[in-house]
Structure formats: C-alpha cells, structure tokens
N, C-alpha and C positions, 0 to 999 in steps of 0.2 A: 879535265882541267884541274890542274893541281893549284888548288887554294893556300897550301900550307908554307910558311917562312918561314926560314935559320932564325928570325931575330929583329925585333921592332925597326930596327936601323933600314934595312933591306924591304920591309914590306912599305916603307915609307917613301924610300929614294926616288924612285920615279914618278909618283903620283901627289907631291906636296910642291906647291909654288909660292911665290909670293904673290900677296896679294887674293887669296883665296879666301873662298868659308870656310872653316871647319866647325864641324859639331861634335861636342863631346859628353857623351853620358857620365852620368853617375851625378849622386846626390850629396853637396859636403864634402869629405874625402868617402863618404863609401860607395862602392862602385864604380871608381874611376880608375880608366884604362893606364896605368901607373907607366909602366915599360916605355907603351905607347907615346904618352906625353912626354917623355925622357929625350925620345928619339926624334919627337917632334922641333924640341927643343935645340938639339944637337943639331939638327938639317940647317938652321941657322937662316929660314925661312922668315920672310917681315912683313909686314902692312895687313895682318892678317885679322878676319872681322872672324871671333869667335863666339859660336852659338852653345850655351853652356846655363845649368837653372843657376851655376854659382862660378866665381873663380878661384875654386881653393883657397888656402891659405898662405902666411908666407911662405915664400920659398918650398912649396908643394902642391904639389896637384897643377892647373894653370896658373897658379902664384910665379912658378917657377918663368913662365912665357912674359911674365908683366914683367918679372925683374931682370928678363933679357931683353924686354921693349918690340917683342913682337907682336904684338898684339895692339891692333889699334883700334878694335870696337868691339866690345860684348856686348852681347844681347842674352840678356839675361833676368833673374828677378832676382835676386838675392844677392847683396854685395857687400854684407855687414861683418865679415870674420879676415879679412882682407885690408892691411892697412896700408900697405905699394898702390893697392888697387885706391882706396880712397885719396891717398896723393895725388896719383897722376889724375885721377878725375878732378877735383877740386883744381888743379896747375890746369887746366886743361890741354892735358896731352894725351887723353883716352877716354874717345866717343864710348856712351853709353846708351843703349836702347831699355830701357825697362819695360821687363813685360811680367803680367799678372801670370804666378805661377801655371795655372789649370793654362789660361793661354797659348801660354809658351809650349808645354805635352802638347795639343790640338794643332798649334801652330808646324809641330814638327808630324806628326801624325798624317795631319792633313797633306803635309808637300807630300809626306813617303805613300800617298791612295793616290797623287794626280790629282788634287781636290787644292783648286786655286788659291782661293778664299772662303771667307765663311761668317757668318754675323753671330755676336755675342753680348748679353749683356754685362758683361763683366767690363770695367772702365767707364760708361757710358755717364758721362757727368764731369768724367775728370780729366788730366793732362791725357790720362794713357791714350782717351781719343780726340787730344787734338790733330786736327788735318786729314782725320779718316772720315770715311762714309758713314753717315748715321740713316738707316733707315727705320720705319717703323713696321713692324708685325702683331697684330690681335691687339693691337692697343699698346703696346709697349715697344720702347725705344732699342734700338741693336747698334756695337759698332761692329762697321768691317776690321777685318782682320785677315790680313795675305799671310798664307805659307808660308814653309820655312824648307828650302833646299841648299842644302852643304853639298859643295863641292867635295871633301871628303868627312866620312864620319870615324871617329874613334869609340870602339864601343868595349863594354867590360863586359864579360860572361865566365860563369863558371867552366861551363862545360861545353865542348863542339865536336863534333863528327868531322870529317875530312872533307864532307860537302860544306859544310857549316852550317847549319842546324846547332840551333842555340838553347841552352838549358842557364836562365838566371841563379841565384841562391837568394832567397826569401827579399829582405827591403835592399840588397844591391841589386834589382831588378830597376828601381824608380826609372829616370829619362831614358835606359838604353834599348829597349823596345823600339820606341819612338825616334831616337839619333839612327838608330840601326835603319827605318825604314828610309827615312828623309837623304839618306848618303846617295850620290852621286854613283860615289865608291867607296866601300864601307869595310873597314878593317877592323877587327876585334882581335884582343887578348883576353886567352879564357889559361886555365890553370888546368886543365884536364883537357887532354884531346882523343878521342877514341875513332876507331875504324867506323864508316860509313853503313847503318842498318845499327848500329850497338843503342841509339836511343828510341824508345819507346817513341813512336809519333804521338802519341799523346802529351807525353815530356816538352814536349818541343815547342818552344816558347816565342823565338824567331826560325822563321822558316830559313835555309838557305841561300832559298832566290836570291835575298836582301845581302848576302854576303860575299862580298868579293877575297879578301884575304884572312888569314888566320895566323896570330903567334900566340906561342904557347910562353906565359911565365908562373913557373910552377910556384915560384913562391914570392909574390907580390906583400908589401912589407904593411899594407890596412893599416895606417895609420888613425888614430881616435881623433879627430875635430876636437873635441871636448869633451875633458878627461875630468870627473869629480871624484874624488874619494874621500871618505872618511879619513880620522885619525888613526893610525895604529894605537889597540889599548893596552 
C-alpha cells in the first residue's frame, strides 16, 4: 500500500467533507501541519467542528480556516492569541468547547486506544462539568469525560518512513502523538521522508499503523507565535 502523495492538495481531495471533524496537532504555531492546513483550506470544505489545543493566529495556522468561516466549532483550550477567533465567538457565529489542556491530550489519546470515556478530576466544581457525570471514587469527586474521534487527523512530524513510522523533533512533538492516534484517517506532513527499515524502532515515536497518508514539505516556513527581542546596541 503506497502511503506517499505528490502534494497536501491530493492527499486531502478525497477524504475531507463538509461537515466533519478534523483534528489537528501541534502547539501555538509549532508543530503544526502548515502545507496541510493550506490545502485544507483550499478544498473549500464548511461547517467543520475542529479538534485543535489552539487556533493559531491571524491569518495562520487554523486562523487562516476562521477567516474563510470554515470552521464552526473548536474544541479546544486555549484561544487567547486569535483576534477573528475572538469576534466570531463574542458575535456568536463560532461554537466553542473549552476543554482543560491535559484533557484535551487524554481526550484525544483515549478515542485513538478504543477507550470511551474516562473520569477526571480536573473541572469538577466548574462550568467545564456542567451536564456531565459526576461520580465519586475513594472519597473524591470525578467528572466524565468522552473521547475524542476525528473524522480526519492532520498531523506534523519531522521524519517518516514510506510505511509511516513517525520520528517528532523535540517540543513540536506536543498534541500530534495523540491527533495521530484519534484520526479515523490520518495524514501527516513530515520534512524528511526515508525508505522503509531506515528508522531505528526505537526512534519511532508513532507507529505506522496509526498512519494512513504522507506528504512531504521540506521546507515548512515555523513561524514564531511570539517573537521578543532586545534592542540592537
């Protein structure tokens, strides 16, 4: 089975609808599958509920999807560097889910094991669990918390084998582990691609299995979220 695509447009054509989930790794702008979301955007796909810890910035990363009005619910935790993103919510014209960081990872973790739901004390007091299950265990309070399964996942990796065996780079690793598992169908953009056996199994950070497609963009443009510098002296 040949995993590998000419080119985000093409690995994307067939398998992105309206009205789908999509989940997308990465943290801020780092680690996020760039090409990917370009292409996503391009497909010209609508009403789509995206699973993300953040939604980029203006006009970058999924910033780029809110200011084409695709996107009609994140679930997400972090929405503070996004000012489109804070319009349309405030106008209410874009459903938001907030969920507590660690959550969110477990939440996507848990869909990609098969693993329903799961009880946490994180929320337990506040909005995050209103209308869920509150049980208790050894004396202390849990809320439920369901899975998280994406119709398609977009995932960032440095490196991939032709099977797709996945190699992160250091903190662009953060959500795409977990996006990666949770995908239905799950497509990565890595910047290196090598023949099949070239990575060390111990390297291997996502297995394969979890990987249905592969583009290569060699030189993805990492944008800085937040950029300080001194004065020049």
């Amino acid at each position: 089975m040949n995993k590998v695509y000419p080119d985000a447009a093409s690995a994307l054509a067939d398998i992105v609808k309206d009205g789908q989930t999509i989940a997308v790794g990465g943290f801020g702008l780092c680690g996020i599958p760039e090409a990917l979301i370009a292409a996503l955007r391009d497909s010209g796909v609508q009403n789509l509920t995206a699973i993300s810890n953040n939604a980029g910035v203006d006009g970058f990363g999924l910033g780029q999807l809110l200011t084409t009005r695709q996107i009609k619910k994140m679930i997400a935790s972090y929405v503070g560097e996004n000012k489109e993103f804070e319009r349309q919510y405030l106008a209410g014209e874009l459903q938001l889910e907030f969920t507590p960081q660690g959550t969110l990872a477990e939440k996507l973790r848990a869909g990609g094991a098969g693993i329903p739901a799961f009880f946490t004390k994180t929320g337990v007091g506040t909005i995050v669990a209103d209308g869920k299950e509150i049980r208790e265990f050894d004396g202390h309070q849990y809320v439920m918390e369901r899975s998280l399964v994406s119709d398609v996942s977009l995932v960032k990796a440095y490196k991939a084998d032709k099977s797709g065996n996945l190699v992160y780079r250091k903190t662009a690793r953060n959500f795409n582990p977990n996006v990666a598992m949770a995908g239905k169908i799950t497509v990565v953009e890595v910047e290196v691609l090598v023949e099949t056996g070239e990575i060390d199994p111990d390297d291997v950070h996502t297995p394969g299995i979890f990987v249905h497609r592969i583009v290569v963009n060699a030189t993805p443009e990492k944008r800085i979220e937040q950029r300080t510098v001194r004065p020049a002296e």
